[in-house]
N, C-alpha and C positions, 0 to 999 in steps of 0.2 A: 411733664406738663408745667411744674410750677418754676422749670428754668425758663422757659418758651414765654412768661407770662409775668409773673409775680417780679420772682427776682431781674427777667431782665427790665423790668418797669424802674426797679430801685438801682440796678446798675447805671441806668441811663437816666435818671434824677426823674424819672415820670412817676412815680409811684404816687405821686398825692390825689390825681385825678385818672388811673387805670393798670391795669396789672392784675385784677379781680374782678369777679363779678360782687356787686358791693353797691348799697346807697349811696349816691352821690358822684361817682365813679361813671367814666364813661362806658358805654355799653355795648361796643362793636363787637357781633359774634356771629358765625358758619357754621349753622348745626349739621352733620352729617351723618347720614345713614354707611354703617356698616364698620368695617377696620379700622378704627383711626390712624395704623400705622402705613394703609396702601394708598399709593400716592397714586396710582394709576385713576383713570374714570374719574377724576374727582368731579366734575360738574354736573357729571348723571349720580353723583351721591349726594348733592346740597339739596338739604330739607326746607329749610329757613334762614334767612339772612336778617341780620338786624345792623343798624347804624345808628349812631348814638341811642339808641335803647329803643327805635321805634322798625316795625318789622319792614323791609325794602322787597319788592320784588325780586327774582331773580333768572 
């Protein structure tokens, strides 16, 4: 998870404003129900969607 996220933020010089969930930091997230590893069905598993830290339909 923290390759996918953290450190690609700092490999890619984006680290100062996302890469974590974190004050200040932006806040785009995909909550989903079930396997995180099964890539199948993924849009019959999204729970909540959020864009810059505020929740979006989906």
């Amino acid at each position: 998870m923290r390759a996918a996220t953290l450190d690609a933020a700092r490999l890619l010089g984006l680290a100062d404003d996302r890469g974590e969930i974190a004050v200040g930091k932006r806040a785009d997230l995909v909550v989903l129900q079930g396997d995180d590893l099964d890539c199948g069905s993924l849009e019959t598993r999204i729970q909540r969607v959020f864009h810059n830290g505020v929740e979006v339909g989906r």
